[in-house]
C-alpha positions, 0 to 999 in steps of 0.5 A: 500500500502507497501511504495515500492509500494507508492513509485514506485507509485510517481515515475510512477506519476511523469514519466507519468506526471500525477498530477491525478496519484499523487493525487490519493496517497494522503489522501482526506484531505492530505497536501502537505508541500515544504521545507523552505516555497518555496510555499504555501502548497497544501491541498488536493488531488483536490488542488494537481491535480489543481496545480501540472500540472504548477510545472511539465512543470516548471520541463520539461522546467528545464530538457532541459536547456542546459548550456555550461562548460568552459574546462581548454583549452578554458580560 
């Protein structure tokens, strides 16, 4: 696979919501590694398919989070 490919590939995954989909990208033995240490790291593609379903609901529930701003006329 070219990397545009892998790329269109994860955002698919990850727009279908689809931890087999993105699972399916990794080597079998593939380590998945969060930044600053935010998580322990995934080793695996079984160990990205059995957890990356909590991390994308987490996600879903994030995105419909509504926040009200302050504007200048309501101080």
């Amino acid at each position: 696979m070219s990397v545009e490919e892998i790329v269109a590939a994860y955002h698919a995954a990850m727009l279908h919501k689809s931890p087999d989909e993105l699972a399916g990208l990794y080597a079998e033995d593939g380590l998945h590694e969060f930044p600053f240490g935010a998580a322990p790291p995934f080793q695996g593609r079984e160990e990205v398919s059995a957890k990356r379903p909590d991390r994308l609901r987490k996600r879903e529930k994030r995105r419909h989070t509504r926040h009200q701003g302050v504007s200048a006329s309501s101080r």
